[in-house]
N, C-alpha and C positions, 0 to 999 in steps of 0.2 A: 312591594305592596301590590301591585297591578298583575304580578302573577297570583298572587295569594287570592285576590281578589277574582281571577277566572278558575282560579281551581274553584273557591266555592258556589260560584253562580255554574260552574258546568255540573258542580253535585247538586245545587236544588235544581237544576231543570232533569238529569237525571232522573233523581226522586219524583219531579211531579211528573215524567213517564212510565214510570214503572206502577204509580200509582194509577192513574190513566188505561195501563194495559193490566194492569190487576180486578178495577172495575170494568172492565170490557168482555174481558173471561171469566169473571164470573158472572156478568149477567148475564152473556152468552152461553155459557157450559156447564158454570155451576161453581163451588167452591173446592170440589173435589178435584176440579182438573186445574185450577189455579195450584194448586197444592203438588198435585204432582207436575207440573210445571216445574215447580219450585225447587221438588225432588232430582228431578232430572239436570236442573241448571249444578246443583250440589255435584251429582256424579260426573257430570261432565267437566265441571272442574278440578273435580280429584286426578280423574283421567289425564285431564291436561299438565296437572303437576305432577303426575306419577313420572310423565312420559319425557318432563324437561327434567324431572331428576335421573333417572337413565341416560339420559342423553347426556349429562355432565358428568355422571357419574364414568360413562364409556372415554368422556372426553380425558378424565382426571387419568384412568386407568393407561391411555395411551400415550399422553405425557407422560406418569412415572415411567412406562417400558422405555419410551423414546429418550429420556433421564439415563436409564441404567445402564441402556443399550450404548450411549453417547460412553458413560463414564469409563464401560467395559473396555471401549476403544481406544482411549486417554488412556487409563493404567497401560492397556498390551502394548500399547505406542511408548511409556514411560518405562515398559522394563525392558524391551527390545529397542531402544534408545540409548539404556545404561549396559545392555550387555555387550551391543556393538560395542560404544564406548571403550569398555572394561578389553574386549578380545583385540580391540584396533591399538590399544597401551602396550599389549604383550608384543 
């Protein structure tokens, strides 16, 4: 309860900053540059989740190699384990 309860007193005071700085710029600047404010906060968001889904995405890509690369060396270790085997019987 007592987390529930700071999660949502950190979202109203939040909100009453954002409102705060939303009348601040536009009495200062206008409603136009609140606006593109707004716009900007949008792209730089996108930006930032472009750039963490590449970045998982390089992570994901380097595991399966480092995956394939492991397994290639387990089989070559499994069939020159069974050949020896098989040549050291004769």
């Amino acid at each position: 309860e007592q987390q529930a309860l700071n999660s949502v007193i950190a979202k109203k005071k939040l909100e009453e900053q954002e409102k705060h700085i939303r009348e601040l710029i536009v009495w200062a600047y206008g409603v136009e540059t609140y606006q593109e404010m707004i716009m900007l906060r949008r792209q730089i968001k996108a930006k930032r989740e472009q750039a963490i889904y590449k970045q998982r995405r390089r992570q994901r890509i380097l595991m399966d190699s480092v995956v394939v690369v492991v397994g290639a060396l387990v089989m070559g270790a499994i069939v020159f384990g069974t050949v020896s085997l098989i040549q050291g019987a004769k």
